[in-house]
Structures are given as structure tokens and as C-alpha cells.
FIDRENKE-52996 format. One record per residue (C-alpha): residue in three letters; y, x, z. Coordinates in steps of 0.5 Angstrom, whole numbers, plus 2048, in hexadecimal, padded with zeros to 3 digits. Each point is the difference from the previous one (the first is absolute). Layout:
# residues N
ALAYXZ ...
# end
This chain:
# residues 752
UNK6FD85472E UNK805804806 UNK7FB803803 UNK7FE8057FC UNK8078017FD UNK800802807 UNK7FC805801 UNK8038047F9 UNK806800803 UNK7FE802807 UNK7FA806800 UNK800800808 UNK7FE7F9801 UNK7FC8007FA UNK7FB805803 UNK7FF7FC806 UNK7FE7FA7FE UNK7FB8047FC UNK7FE803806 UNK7FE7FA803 UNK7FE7FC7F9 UNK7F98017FF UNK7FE8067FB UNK7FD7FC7FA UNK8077FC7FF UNK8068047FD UNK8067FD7FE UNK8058037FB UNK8077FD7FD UNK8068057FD UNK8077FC800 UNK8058017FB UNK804807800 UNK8047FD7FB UNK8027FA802 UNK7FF7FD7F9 UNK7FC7FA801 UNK8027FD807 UNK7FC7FB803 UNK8037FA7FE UNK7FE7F8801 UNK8057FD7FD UNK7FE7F97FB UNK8038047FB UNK7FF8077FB UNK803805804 UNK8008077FF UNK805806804 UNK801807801 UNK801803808 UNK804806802 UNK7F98047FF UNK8008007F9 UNK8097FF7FF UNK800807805 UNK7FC8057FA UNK8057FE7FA UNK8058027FF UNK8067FE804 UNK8057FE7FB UNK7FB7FB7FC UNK8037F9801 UNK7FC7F9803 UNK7FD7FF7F8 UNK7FE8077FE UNK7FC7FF808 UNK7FC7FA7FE UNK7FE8027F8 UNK7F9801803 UNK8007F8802 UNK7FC7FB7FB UNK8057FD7FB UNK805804802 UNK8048037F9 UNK805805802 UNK8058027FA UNK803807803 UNK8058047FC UNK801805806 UNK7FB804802 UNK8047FF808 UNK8017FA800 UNK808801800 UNK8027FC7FA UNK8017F9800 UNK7FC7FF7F9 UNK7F97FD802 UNK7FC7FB800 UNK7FB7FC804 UNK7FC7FA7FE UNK7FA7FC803 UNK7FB7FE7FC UNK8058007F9 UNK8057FC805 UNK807805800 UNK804802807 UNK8057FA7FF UNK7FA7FC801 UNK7FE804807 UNK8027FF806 UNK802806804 UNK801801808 UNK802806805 UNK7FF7FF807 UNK7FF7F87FE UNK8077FF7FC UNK8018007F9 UNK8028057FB UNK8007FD7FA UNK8088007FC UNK8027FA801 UNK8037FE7F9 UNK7FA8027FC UNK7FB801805 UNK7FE8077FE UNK7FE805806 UNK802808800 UNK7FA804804 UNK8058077FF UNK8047FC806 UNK7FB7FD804 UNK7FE805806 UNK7FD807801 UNK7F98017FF UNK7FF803807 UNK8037FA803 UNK7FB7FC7FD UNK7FA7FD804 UNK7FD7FC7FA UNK8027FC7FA UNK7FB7FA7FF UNK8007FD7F8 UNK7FE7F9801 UNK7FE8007F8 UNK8007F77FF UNK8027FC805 UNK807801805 UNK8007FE807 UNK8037FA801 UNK806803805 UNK8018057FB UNK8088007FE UNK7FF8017F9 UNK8037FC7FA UNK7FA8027FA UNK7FA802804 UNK7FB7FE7FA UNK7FF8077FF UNK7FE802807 UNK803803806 UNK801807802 UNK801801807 UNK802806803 UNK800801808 UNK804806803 UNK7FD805805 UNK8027FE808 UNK804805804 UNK7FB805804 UNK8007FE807 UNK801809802 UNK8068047FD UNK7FF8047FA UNK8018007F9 UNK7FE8027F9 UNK8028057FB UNK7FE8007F9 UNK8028057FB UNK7FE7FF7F8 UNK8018047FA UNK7FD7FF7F9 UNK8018007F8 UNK8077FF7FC UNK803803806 UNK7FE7FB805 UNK802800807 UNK7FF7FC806 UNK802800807 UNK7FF7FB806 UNK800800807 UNK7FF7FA805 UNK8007FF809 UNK7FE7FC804 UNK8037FF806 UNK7FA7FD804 UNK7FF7FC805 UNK8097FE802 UNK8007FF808 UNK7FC7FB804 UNK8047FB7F9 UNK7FA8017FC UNK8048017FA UNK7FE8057FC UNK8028027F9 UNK8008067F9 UNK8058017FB UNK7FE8047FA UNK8048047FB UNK7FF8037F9 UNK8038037FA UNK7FC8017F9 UNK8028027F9 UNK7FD8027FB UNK8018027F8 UNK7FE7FA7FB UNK7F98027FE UNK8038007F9 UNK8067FF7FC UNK807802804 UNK8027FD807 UNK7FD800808 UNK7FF7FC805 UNK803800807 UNK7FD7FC806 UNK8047FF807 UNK7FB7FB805 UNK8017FF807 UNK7FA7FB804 UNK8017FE807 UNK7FC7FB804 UNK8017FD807 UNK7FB7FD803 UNK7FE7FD807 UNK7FA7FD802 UNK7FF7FC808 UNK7FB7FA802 UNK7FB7FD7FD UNK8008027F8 UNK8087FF801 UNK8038057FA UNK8078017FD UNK8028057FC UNK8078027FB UNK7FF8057F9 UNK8048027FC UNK8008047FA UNK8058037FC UNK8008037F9 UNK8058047FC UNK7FE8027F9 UNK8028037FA UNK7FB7FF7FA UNK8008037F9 UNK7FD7FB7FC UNK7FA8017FB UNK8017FD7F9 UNK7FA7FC7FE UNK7FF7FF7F9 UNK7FD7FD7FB UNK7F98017FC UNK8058037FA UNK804804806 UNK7F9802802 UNK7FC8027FA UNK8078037FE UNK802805807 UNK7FA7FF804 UNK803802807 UNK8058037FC UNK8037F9801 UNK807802805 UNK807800801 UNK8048057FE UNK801807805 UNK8078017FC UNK8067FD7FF UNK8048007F9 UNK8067FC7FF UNK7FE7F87FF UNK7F8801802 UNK7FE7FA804 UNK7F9802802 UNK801806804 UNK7FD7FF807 UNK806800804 UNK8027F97FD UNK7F87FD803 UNK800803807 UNK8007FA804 UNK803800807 UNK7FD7FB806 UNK8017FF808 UNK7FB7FB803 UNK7FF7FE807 UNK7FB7FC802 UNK7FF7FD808 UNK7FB7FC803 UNK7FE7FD807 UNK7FA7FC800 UNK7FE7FE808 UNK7F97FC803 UNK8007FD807 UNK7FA7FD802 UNK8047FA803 UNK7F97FE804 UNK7F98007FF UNK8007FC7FB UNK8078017FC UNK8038057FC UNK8078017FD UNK8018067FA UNK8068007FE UNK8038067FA UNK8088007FF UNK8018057FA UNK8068037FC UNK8038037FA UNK8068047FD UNK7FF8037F9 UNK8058037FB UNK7FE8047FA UNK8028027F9 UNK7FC8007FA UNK8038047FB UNK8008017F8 UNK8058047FC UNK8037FC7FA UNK8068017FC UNK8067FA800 UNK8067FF7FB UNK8087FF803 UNK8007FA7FB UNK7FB7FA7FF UNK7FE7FF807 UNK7FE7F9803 UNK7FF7FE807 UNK7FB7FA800 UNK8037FC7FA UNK806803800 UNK8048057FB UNK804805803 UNK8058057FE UNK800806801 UNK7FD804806 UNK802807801 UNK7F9804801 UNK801807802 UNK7FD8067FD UNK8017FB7FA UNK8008057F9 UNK8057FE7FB UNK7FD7FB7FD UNK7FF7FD807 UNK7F9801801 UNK7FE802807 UNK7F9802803 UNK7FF7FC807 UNK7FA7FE804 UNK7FF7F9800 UNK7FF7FE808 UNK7FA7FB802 UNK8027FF807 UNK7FD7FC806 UNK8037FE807 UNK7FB7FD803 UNK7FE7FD808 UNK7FB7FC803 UNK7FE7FD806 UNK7FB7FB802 UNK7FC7FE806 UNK7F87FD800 UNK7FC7FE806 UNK7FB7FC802 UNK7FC7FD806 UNK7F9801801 UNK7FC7FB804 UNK7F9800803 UNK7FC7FA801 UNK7F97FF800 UNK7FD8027FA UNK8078007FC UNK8058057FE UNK8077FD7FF UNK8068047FD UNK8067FD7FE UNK8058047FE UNK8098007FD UNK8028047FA UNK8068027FF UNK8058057FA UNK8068017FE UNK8028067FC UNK8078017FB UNK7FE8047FA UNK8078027FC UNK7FF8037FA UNK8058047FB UNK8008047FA UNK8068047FF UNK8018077FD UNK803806803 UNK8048067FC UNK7FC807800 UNK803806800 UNK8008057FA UNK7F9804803 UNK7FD7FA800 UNK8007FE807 UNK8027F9802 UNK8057FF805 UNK7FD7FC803 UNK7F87FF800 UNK8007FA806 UNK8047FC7FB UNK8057FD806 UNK8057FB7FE UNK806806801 UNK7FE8047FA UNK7FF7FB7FB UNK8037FF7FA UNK8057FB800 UNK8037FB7FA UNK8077FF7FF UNK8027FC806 UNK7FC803805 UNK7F97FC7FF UNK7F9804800 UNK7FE8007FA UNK7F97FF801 UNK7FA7FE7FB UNK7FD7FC807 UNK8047FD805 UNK7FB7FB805 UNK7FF7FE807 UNK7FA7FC803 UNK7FD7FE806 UNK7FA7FD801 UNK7FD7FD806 UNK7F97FF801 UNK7FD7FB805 UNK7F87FF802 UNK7FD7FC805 UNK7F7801801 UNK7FC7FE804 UNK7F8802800 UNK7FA7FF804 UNK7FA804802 UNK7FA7FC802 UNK7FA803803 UNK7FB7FC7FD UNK7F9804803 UNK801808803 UNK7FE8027F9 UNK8057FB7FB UNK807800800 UNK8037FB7FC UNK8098017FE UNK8057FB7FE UNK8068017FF UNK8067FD7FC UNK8088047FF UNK8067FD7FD UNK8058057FD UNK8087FE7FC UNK8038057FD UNK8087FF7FF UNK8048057FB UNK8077FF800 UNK8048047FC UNK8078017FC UNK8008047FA UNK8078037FF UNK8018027F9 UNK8047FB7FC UNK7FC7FA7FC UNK7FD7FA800 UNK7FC802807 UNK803800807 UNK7FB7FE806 UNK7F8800800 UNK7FC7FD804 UNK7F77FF800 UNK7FD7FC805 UNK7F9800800 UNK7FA7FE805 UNK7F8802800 UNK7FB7FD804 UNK7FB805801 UNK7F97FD803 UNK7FA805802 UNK7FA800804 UNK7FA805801 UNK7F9801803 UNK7FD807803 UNK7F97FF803 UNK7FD806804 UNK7F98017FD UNK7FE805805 UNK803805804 UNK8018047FA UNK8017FB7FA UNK8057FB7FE UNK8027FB7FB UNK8077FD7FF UNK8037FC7FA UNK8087FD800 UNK8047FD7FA UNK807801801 UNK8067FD7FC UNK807805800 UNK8068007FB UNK8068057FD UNK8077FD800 UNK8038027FA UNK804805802 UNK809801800 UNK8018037F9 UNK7FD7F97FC UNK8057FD803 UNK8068047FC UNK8038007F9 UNK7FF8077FD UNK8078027FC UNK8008057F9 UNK8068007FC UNK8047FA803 UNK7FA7FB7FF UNK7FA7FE804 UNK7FB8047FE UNK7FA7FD805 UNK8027F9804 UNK7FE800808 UNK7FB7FA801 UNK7FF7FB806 UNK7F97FD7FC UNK7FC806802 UNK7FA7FD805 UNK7FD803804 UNK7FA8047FF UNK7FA7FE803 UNK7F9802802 UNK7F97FD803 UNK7FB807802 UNK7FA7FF803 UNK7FB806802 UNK7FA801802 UNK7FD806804 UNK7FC804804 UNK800805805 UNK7FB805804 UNK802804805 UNK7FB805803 UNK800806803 UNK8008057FB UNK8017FB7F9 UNK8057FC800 UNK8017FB7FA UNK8047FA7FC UNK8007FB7FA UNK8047FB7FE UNK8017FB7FB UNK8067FD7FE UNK8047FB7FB UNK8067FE7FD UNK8037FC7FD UNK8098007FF UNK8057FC7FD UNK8078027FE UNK7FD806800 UNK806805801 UNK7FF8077FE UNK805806802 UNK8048047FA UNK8068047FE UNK8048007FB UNK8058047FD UNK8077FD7FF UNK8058047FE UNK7FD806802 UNK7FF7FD808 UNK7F97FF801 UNK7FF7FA804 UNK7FC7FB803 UNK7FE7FA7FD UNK7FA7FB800 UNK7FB7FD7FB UNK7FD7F9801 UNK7F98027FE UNK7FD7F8801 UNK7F97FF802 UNK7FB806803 UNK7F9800802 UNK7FE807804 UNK7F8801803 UNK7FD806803 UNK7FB805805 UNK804803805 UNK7FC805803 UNK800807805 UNK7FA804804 UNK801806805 UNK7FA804802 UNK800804805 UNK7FA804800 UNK801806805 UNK806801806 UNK8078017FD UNK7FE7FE7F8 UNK8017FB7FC UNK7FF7FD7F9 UNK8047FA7FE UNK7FF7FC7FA UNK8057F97FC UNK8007FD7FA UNK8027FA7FD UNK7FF7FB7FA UNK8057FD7FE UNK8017FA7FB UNK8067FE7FE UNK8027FC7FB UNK8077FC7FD UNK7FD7F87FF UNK8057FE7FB UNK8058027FA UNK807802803 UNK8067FD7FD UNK8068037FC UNK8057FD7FE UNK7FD7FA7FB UNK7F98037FF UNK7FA803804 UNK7FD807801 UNK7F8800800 UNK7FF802806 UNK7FB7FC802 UNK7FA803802 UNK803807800 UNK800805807 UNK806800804 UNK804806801 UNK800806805 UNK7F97FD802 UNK7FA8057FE UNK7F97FE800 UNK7FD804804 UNK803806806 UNK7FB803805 UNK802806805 UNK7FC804803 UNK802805807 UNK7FD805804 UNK801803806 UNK7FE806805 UNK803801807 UNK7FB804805 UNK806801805 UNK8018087FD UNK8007FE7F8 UNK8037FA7FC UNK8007FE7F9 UNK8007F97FC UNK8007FD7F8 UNK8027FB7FD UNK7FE7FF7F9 UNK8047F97FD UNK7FF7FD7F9 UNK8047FB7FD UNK7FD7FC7F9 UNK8047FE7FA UNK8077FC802 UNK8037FC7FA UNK8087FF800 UNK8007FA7FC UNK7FF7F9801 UNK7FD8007F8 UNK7FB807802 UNK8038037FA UNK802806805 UNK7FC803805 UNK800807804 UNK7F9803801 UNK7FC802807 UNK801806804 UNK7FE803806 UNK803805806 UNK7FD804804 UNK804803808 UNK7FC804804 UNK802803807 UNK7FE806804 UNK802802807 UNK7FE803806 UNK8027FE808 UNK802806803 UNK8007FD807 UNK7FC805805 UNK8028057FC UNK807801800 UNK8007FB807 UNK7FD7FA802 UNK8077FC7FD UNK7FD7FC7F9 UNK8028047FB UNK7FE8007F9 UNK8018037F9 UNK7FE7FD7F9 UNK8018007F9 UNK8007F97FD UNK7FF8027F7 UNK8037F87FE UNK7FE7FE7F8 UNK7FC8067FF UNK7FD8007FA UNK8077FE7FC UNK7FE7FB7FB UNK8057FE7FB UNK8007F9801 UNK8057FA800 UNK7FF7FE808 UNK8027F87FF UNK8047FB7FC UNK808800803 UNK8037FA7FB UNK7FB7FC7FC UNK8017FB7FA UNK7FE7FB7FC UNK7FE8037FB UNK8018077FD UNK7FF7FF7F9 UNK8037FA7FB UNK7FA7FB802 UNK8007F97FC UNK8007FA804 UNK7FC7FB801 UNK8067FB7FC UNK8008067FA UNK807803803 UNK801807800 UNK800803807 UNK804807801 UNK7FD804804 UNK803805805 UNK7FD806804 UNK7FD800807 UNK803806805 UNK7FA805803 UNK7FF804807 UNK7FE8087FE UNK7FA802805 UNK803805804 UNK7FE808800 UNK7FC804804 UNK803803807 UNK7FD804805 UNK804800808 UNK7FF803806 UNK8007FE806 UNK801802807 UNK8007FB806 UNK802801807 UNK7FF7FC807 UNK802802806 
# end
């Protein structure tokens, strides 16, 4: 299989062992030039992108827009840069609370909700691969909901020579980019070598009023010594000030269409005017992870992580100095400034979080005989401190605050914030595995594997009434095995079942206060969601064909699905217990390679996914037996193409996503759609000097549909619907994405 992967990369060595061949044999094999479908040999559906394919898109797209092409891979974008946090992933109908994702080994998701933010993660030109692993989640992985899938992204390392690289981007709705990035090479006789990187990004909201800013910084410290010994540090730290795009529902839709917007004017009293939606976070994430071969037979990997993150999320709304509460309490009157003479004021409504989180997983391996021992700690801790307050906004309409700090908040009578949320928590996450590989015969392998992961939230809600201190303790055991048998040099077969679970997440626990009454009662009862997978998959690797195919099944209980939900004009996060789920399907994807420097990439998948019982409301039952589940489209294929002849590049990726329903009764659903992005360029090196030097215009959605991209926030049914008990159940709208709209850049990429 090497072999004539070698002789494609190296001409020289090619024609010499040519030479010395006899004449009738000729032996032919075009690696990828893209690096869409790595060679992979793992007992599991896994697919991933390199730094080939990421270095001819547009630098600014973000890890999800990246990995659309990839099978079962449903991306909902709102912007066409990737700027915005209003996106969705999800893996075979299974949303990104469910999926589990890592930079450098460390977890990225939010602690309180386990959601992950791809505009926060690392530069595209830093990165050196991003792996989707679609179904089941290595057994190390430091990860609360894996059932979904992993997505790993693995960091360029410090070049060993000094140099650096420069970018420069300018594109559609006055789009502008900038980054630099130096390596120092090679420090001394310490072996130390590191880059730090920088970049700025801003860009006008494709639609409506707003732009988004963008300020990121990367760095990596690496050193290598021995025999495979490896420690490296990486941080990244991300300051962005986002405009968010409303998202509608099907009446908004039909009604406005992309119209649908915030207001780019200010008048006297309007809460929609876009200023009060510009949301504000700095993140920065860091991890160390370190391999030392302690002998020949045993390795230590150990990974210690961090997190700061503060953030707000803001609305405008409109409060009264008279009739306010706090939790259950009345209050008297609360001086509000800009209050017009009926003592109505236009204030942005602040949903801010205050988040760390630091944590350590390591692991021994160990070789004896045919074996393969790992044995592994996991360790988390994380405080989330969450709080919904409001700030004054001037007469220009301009907040005095955006970041929603405590200083600036309006206050009651005696001093106390007056806030519509008030709550701190602090989880603790503890797993143990252990694992064996056993080398049954030089073809088959045979895994085993078992992990054990206790999630603690501990929490205290500020606000006055019947709810102080929380706390949720639950455990999972999460056996798995798997197969891989090596038909050939080119041909392998695995097969896995794996078991994963989702904690409920921070916000069940909580009461939810309106009008001084309890208008939503936190919950302790909610169980764990729990999955059993099972795949079954092939895969060829030849010379110029390579290919997968994977089946796989589900089956949940306590399935928890992801909503939003609006609460007196504060969208927030909820979760919705959807009972027992069976999901089965085919993965598949092909990449041939017909000459040098081409590249014809082809994925699919079916997807069957449907609700095995009737849900719950109140005293009666929705009939939702039997009916599709949500944000899970039957059908998704994906088809790309790229050129390189080392002077001219290009590429194309051609997504369709089929029907996704947004009720758990199917009586509301978005139609499929398709995007196209396509990309040319030219390296200039030779031309100008020998430094690599390239030119390209990256075209992303270029055929601009007018589209709903995803479901934003589901709901039972969205009609009035009879239960099975004959009670008249009301129903309420699901939230959608709008697909995003055609924009061209240019970009100019310079090393030296």
C-alpha cells in the first residue's frame, strides 16, 4: 500500500525503480491532494479533512462549515464566514450537545450545556487535521455526551526553520482579514520550538444591520527528545463581538423571508434595533498534552486542559419601575433610567456567563504479548455562573454596557441586582477505563474496553423562593468492544457496539421565576440519556481509489433533544426528555484519484430515525409513535472536487441536505436544499521568488438559495394536536436558521 504512494510523492525514486523493473510491469497510485479521506484503521466509522483541503477554503470558515462534505455531517450556517455563533452541527440526526469536540486532546464543549462554539476554536491555517469520528468516541476521550460522535482538531506543529506566514482576505459585505503568524524554529541546543499567530476579522452582517469582529491569537510550544517522547502547550484565545441573525419561524418566513431582521435604526422605545442583540465573549482555551515512552513495552499520555470564558447575550426588552419581582418576591419601586413618564424604560436584558474549566485525563499503555493494555483517570471540574440582569441604554439606543458586568446593572431599592436568573453550579466529572487490545492473528484484532464517568452538578440559585441549593449525582457504565480483520493489504472489516450517555444538563435543575410565581420547576428526576450503537463497515485503500461503507444502529433511552425557548424576550436554553429513539443507517464515502493532482470525492447517507413511543404532556400523550425525529433528514450526499497541477488549483463542494422535521408530531418540517462553494487559485511561487506564495478566490454558496438551513429550536407540535387521552394539546413554533447568502473573497497567502 506504501509503496506506490511513494512513488507519487517522489518522481525521482519512482524512475528508478522503474529502471530496474522489467518493462511490461508499471506500477500507478495518486495520493490524495486534498486530504479528504485519510487512510484510516480504526474499528470505527471515521472520516477527516487535512491541511490540503482546509488551505484552499476560505480561511475564515469555521471547523463545522470545514467538515460539511463529510457523511452524515448536517451543517446549519447563518453566515457565510463562519463569524456568527448562530450554527448548528449534527451527526446522523444527533445534535452538538451530543458530540463531543477536542482541540489538541482537550475538550471544548460548554460545560453547563455542553454545547461547542467552532467561530472560538483555532485559525484555519494552524490547523493540521480535523477528524469526525461519526458513531462511537474513543474510550480516553474527556467528553460528557459522546453519543453523537467526536470531532478532533489536531494543531499544526512549530516549524523546525524560522519563518512565518501572512495572509491577507478581502471579500463580499465588506469583509476584511488579516493574519500573520512566526515560527521561531528550531530554539538553541533546547529543542524547544514554537509559533504564535494573530488575526483580526470583521465583516458586515450579510443581511439586516450589524458586523461581526473577530480578534484571535494561537500559539503552540513543542519539544520533542528520545524515543517518541513529545510535550507540547497550546493556547488560544478568542475576543469576538457578534451581531446575532434572528431566526424565524415558518409564518416569519413565508411572511419576510430573509427580510426577517433587527432594526437598523433606532426610534424612542424600540427593542429590536440591533445594537441591543450584539453579543460579546472572550475565550481562552489551554492544553498540554505529554507522551513518554517509560520502555519498550509502556507509555504514559497524560492531557491537562483549561478554560476561562465570559460572555453575554443580550435582548432588548422594556421594564416598568412599578410591579417588578425578584424570584417570588414583590419589590417596590425600582428607579430605571431613561424611564419616560409612565415609568417605562427600553433596557437590554443581559444573559451573561462566567465560566472556568480545568481538568486532567491520562492513561497507560501497556505491551505484553499479543496485548494492548490502556488503563486511564479522568478528571473535571468546571463553575458556570450564570445571571440575567439588565443594563440602561442611552437615548441613541446604544447600551451602556454590552458586556453585561455587574457594575452597570440595574439595581433594586436596597442595592440587590435585579435579575431574572441568579445561579451558580459546579460540576465534577470523574471517569476511570480500561481497555484491552488483543492481537488475535496478524489480520484480526479484537477490543475490549469498559469506562465509568459520575457527573456532579452542585448548584445555588440566588433568587428568592422555594429553591436554594441543587445538586444531581449520576453514574454511567459504559462497556464496548470491537473487531477489525485485515482482509488484504487493501481491505478491512470492523464492527463495534458502544454504549454513551448525556448528563442532564445545569438549567433542568433550576426553577424559572415570571411575575413572582414559579413559572418552570427545576428537576432532579431526569435520567440519563443512554445509547447502545453498533457499526458495521468496510473499507478499501488502494493506490488511487479509496473508499468506506458503514452501517450502524441506535437505540436511546431518555432521549434528551436541545431547544430554545423564549422567556420574557430572553432566549434560553431548555431540554426536552423525548423518551425511547431507534436510529439505523449507511455511511458511505469514495475519493478517486484519476491523474496526479486530481481528485474526485463522493458521501452519502441514509438515515432512519424514528420516535418509538407517544411523549408525555401533562395527563395525556402526543401521538408521536412511529413519526421521524427531529433535525434528522433522510438522506444528505456531498460531492467534491479538486485540482492542483502545482501552478493552478481549484475545488467544489456540492452539499444536499433532505426534509428535516421540527416537530415531534412531523406537522412542521423545512424542505431540502443544496449549496454549492467553489474555489480557484494560482501558486505564484517561481514566479515572483522560490517563497510559497499563492492567490485564490474562494466563491462560498454560490448559487444562493433562499433556503431555511436547520431547525434553531424544535417543539412538540406546532399545531393544536389531540392527544391520545382526547385533550387538546397547544401547540407552539419551532425557530429556524436562514441559509446564508452568496459571498466572494480573495485571498493573497505569503510565506517566507
Amino acid at each position: 500500500m506504501a509503496f506506490p504512494v511513494l512513488l507519487a510523492a517522489v518522481p525521482a525514486m519512482a524512475a528508478t525503480v522503474a529502471d530496474e523493473a522489467p518493462a511490461d510491469i508499471r506500477v500507478v497510485g495518486h495520493p490524495d491532494p486534498e486530504g479528504l479521506l485519510p487512510d484510516q484503521h480504526a474499528a470505527k466509522a471515521v472520516s477527516a479533512i487535512s491541511t490540503d483541503f482546509i488551505s484552499k477554503q476560505a480561511p475564515t470558515l469555521n471547523a463545522f462549515q470545514l467538515v460539511n462534505l463529510l457523511p452524515g455531517a448536517n451543517v446549519s450556517s447563518t453566515d457565510p464566514y463562519g463569524l456568527s455563533v448562530s450554527s448548528s452541527l449534527t451527526l446522523r440526526g444527533l445534535g452538538q450537545d451530543e458530540i463531543g469536540v477536542l482541540m489538541e486532546g482537550a475538550p471544548q464543549n460548554d460545560i453547563g450545556y455542553y454545547y461547542a462554539y467552532p467561530s472560538q476554536f483555532a485559525d484555519a491555517e494552524n490547523v493540521r487535521q480535523v477528524t469526525l469520528a461519526q458513531g462511537a468516541v474513543d474510550i480516553d476521550s474527556p467528553t460528557v455526551g459522546g453519543a453523537g460522535g467526536l470531532l478532533s482538531l489536531s494543531l499544526d506543529d512549530p516549524k523546525s526553520k524560522f519563518g512565518g506566514l501572512v495572509d491577507l482576505s478581502a471579500g463580499s459585505y465588506d469583509q476584511r482579514r488579516a493574519f500573520v503568524r512566526i515560527d521561531t524554529g528550531t530554539i538553541g541546543a533546547t529543542g524547544l520550538k514554537a509559533f504564535v499567530s494573530y488575526s483580526y476579522s470583521r465583516a458586515d452582517n450579510w443581511r439586516g444591520a450589524g458586523f461581526d469582529t473577530r480578534s484571535h491569537v494561537d500559539a503552540k510550544l513543542l519539544n520533542e527528545w528520545g524515543d517518541g517522547n513529545r510535550a507540547s502547550v497550546s493556547v488560544s484565545f478568542n475576543d469576538a463581538n457578534n451581531s446575532l441573525y434572528p431566526s424565524p419561524t415558518l409564518a416569519d418566513w413565508r411572511a419576510y423571508g430573509r427580510g426577517f431582521n433587527l432594526d437598523r435604526h433606532y426610534t424612542d422605545g424600540d427593542t429590536n434595533y440591533w445594537r441591543l442583540s450584539r453579543s460579546p465573549f472572550r475565550n481562552i482555551y489551554v492544553s498540554a498534552p505529554v507522551h513518554l515512552t517509560l520502555s519498550d513495552r509502556l507509555a504514559l499520555d497524560s492531557t491537562s486542559y483549561l478554560q476561562f470564558g465570559y460572555g453575554n447575550s443580550p435582548y432588548g426588552t422594556q421594564l416598568s419601575e412599578d410591579g417588578n419581582t425578584l424570584g417570588t418576591e414583590a419589590l417596590g419601586p425600582v428607579a430605571l433610567p431613561g424611564a419616560d413618564a409612565d415609568g417605562i424604560a427600553t433596557v437590554l436584558g443581559n444573559f451573561t456567563g462566567d465560566q472556568f474549566r480545568g481538568g486532567n485525563v491520562s492513561k497507560l499503555t501497556y505491551q505484553v504479548g499479543a496485548h494492548t493494555i490502556t488503563a486511564g483517570l479522568w478528571f473535571d471540574y468546571g463553575t458556570d455562573r450564570v445571571l440575567q440582569t439588565y443594563t440602561a441604554v442611552r437615548d441613541d439606543g446604544h447600551p451602556v454596557d454590552p458586556w453585561g458586568y455587574q457594575d452597570h446593572a440595574i439595581r433594586t431599592a436596597d442595592g440587590r441586582l435585579l435579575a431574572y436568573e441568579n445561579e451558580r453550579t459546579i460540576t465534577v466529572t470523574k471517569g476511570f477505563f480500561l481497555a484491552d487490545s488483543i492481537a488475535v492473528t496478524p489480520r484480526l484484532t479484537v477490543d475490549v474496553g469498559f469506562k465509568g464517568v459520575d457527573v456532579l452538578h452542585n448548584g445555588r440559585n440566588y433568587l428568592p423562593g422555594p429553591q436554594s441549593k441543587v445538586r444531581f449525582d449520576s453514574f454511567a457504565a459504559l462497556p464496548r468492544a470491537a473487531v477489525r480483520y485485515q482482509l488484504d493489504d487493501r481491505q478491512q472489516l470492523f464492527a463495534n457496539v458502544t454504549t454513551n450517555f448525556r448528563a442532564p444538563d445545569e438549567y433542568t435543575l433550576y426553577n424559572v421565576y415570571d411575575g413572582g410565581a414559579v413559572s418552570s420547576t427545576g428537576t432532579t428526576d431526569l435520567k440519563n440519556e443512554y445509547s447502545v450503537s453498533e457499526e458495521l463497515g468496510y473499507r478499501y485503500i488502494g493506490p488511487n481509489l479509496s473508499a468506506s461503507l458503514t452501517g450502524f444502529h441506535y437505540h436511546f433511552r431518555n432521549r434528551q433533544l436541545a431547544t430554545v425557548i423564549d422567556q420574557g424576550g430572553a432566549l434560553m436554553n431548555s431540554t426536552i426528555n423525548a423518551g425511547s429513539q431507534t436510529s439505523y443507517g449507511v455511511d458511505g464515502e469514495i475519493d478517486w484519484r484519476p491523474a496526479r493532482g486530481m481528485s474526485l470525492y463522493v458521501s452519502g447517507e441514509y438515515l432512519h430515525a424514528r420516535i418509538d413511543g407517544d411523549l408525555p404532556v401533562g395527563d395525556d400523550y402526543l401521538p408521536t409513535k412511529g413519526k421521524h425525529a427531529v433535525s434528522a433528514p433522510t438522506w444528505q450526499f456531498g460531492v467534491g472536487g479538486t485540482y492542483d497541477d502545482g501552478r493552478l488549483f481549484g475545488s467544489t463542494a456540492l452539499k444536499y441536505v433532505g426534509r428535516q422535521y421540527a416537530t415531534f408530531t412531523n406537522d412542521e418540517s423545512i424542505k431540502g436544499y443544496a449549496t454549492l462553494d467553489l474555489s480557484i487559485g494560482v501558486h505564484l511561487a517561481g514566479l515572483i521568488d522560490a517563497q510559497r506564495t499563492d492567490l485564490r478566490l474562494n466563491a462560498i454558496n454560490v448559487t444562493n438559495p433562499h433556503v431555511l438551513s436547520g431547525v434553531e429550536a424544535i417543539s412538540t407540535n406546532a399545531q393544536d394536536t389531540t392527544g391520545r387521552n382526547g385533550t387538546v394539546i397547544a401547540g407552539s413554533a419551532p425557530a429556524y436558521y436562514i441559509g446564508s447568502g452568496r459571498a466572494l473573497m480573495v485571498t493573497l497567502s505569503r510565506a517566507f
